[in-house]
N, C-alpha and C positions, 0 to 999 in steps of 0.2 A: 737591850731588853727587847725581845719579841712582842708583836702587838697580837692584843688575843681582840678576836671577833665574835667568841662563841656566844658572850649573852645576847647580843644583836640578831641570833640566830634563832627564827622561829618554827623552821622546818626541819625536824630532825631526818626525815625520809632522804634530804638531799647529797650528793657526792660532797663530802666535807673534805676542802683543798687548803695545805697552809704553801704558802710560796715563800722560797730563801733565793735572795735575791741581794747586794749589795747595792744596787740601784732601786732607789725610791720609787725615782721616774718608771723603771723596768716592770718595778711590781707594781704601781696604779695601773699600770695597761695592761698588764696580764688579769688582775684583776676583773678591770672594767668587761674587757674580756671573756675571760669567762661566766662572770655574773649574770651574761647577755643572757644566757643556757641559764632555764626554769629547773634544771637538775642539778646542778651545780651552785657551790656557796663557798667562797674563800673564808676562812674560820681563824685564819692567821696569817703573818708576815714575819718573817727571818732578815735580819741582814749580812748573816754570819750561818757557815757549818753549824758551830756551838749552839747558835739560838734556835738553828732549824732544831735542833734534834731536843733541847729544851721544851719548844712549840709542839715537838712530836711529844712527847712524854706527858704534859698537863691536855695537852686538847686531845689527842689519841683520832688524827685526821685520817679518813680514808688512805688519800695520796698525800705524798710531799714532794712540792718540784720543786727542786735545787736546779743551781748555775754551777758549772763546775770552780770558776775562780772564785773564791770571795776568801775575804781576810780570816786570821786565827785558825778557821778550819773550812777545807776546800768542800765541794759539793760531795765530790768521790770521797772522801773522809767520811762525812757524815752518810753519805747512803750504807755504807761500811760497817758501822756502829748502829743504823739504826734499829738492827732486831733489838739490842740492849734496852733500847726506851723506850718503844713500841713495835713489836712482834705481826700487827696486824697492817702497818701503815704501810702502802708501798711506794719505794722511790720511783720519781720519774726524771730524769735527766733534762733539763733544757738549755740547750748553748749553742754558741755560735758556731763552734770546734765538730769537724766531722771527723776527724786522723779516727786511724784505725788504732792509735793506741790508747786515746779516751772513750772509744765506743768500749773494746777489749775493758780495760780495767772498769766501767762502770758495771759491765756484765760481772766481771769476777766482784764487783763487791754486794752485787746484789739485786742491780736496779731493774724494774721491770721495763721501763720505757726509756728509750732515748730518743728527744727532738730537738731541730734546729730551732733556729730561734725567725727564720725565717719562713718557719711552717706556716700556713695560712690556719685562719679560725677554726674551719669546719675540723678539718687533720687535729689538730689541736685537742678539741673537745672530743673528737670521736676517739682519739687515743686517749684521755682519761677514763671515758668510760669504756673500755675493753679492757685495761689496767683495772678498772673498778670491778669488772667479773672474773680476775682472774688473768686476762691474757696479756701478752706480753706484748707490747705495739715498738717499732721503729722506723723513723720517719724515708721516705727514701732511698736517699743519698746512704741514708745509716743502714737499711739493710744491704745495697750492695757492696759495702765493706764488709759486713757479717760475710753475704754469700762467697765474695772472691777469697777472703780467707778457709773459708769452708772448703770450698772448690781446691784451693792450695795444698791446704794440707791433704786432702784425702787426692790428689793425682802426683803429690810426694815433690812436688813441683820447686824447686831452690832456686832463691832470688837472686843476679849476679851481687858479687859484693860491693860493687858501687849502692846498689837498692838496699840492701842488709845495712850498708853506713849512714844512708840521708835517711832511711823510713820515708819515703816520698808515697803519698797514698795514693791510689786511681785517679781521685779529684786531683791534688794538686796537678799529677803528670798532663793531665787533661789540660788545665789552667797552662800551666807552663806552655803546652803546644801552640796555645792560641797566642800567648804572648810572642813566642819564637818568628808567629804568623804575624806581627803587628798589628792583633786585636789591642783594641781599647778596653776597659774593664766597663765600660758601660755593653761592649760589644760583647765582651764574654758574659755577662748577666743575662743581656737577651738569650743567648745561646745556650744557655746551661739552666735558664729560669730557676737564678736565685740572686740574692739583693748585690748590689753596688759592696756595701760596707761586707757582703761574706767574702768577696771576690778580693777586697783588700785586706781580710784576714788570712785570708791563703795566702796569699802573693806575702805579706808579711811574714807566715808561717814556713815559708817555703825558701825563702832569704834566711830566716834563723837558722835553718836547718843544712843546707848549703854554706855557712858560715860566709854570707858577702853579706854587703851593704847598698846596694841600687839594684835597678833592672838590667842594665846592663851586664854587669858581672853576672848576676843569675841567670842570663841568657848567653855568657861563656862559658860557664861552668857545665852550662848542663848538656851544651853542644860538644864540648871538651870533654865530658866526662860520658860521653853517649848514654844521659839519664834516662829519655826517653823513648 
């Protein structure tokens, strides 16, 4: 069950935010978070697609920010369905995942914003309110997947087929170089200013993807396969 915050709520002027979240701990701090901001008022909490979009339907919140993974029903799921239960609420994306193929599919289902989860406060809050008048915000990393695919398609440009098989995004190829370089993943964070833990969800995502199992073999594969 979704927790409702609205009677606690005595400003009705303010940007009303419900957050779906699987992690507790994830939503107190986004929370806390945003609350910082005199504009802004969390009005609920999801731990499920299902309960977001429940939460959407009885509280009827400006924004709702989904995770993309959570149990029963994914983030993308629910942004998907959410004209159904509320027509005025817009989704906003928040994950750790920058692939061009969960920015792609949150755009086709609807969502107005996409941020990492790495995003600093200010980016954060000034992306719900631009979402909040309408505009559509994404966070860096997530527009230059937008633009290189933009750019791709309109200069007709075709991936070799090793790239069409892994879907390897800019990021990972990037990550991948440094590792190839015997960077460290504290070393690639500095260098690409984003956290430790996004640096080993790539490097994880990028081993799925390649079908190995350590660095090593990822660092044959990809020499072997001239991924980069």
């Amino acid at each position: 069950m979704y927790l409702n915050y609205r009677a606690n709520s005595t400003r009705m002027d303010k940007i009303n935010i419900v957050l779906a979240d699987d992690h507790v701990l994830v939503r107190n701090g986004i929370k806390a978070m945003l609350e910082s901001d005199t504009e802004i008022t969390v009005v609920g909490e999801a731990g499920n697609g299902m309960e977001a979009l429940e939460a959407a339907k009885s509280l009827k919140p400006d924004i709702l920010v989904l995770d993309i993974r959570m149990p029963e029903m994914t983030g993308l799921e629910a942004t998907a369905k959410l004209n159904e239960y509320s027509p005025e609420t817009k989704a906003v994306i928040l994950s750790m995942h920058d692939s061009e193929e969960y920015v792609i599919q949150a755009l086709d289902a609807g969502a107005f914003g996409y941020m990492l989860k790495d995003t600093d406060k200010i980016e954060f809050i000034k992306a719900l309110k631009q979402v909040h008048k309408g505009n559509r915000y994404f966070s860096g990393s997530v527009s230059n997947v937008l633009t290189n695919r933009l750019l791709t398609q309109k200069s007709g440009v075709r991936k070799s087929e090793s790239e069409d098989h892994y879907n390897l995004t800019k990021k990972e190829k990037e990550i991948l170089r440094m590792v190839i370089d015997s960077k460290q993943n504290k070393q690639i964070s500095e260098a690409l200013d984003i956290s430790v833990r996004t640096i080993e969800t790539h490097r994880f995502n990028i081993m799925k993807k390649l079908g190995v199992n350590n660095a090593v073999d990822m660092v044959n594969k990809t020499l072997k396969e001239n991924l980069i």
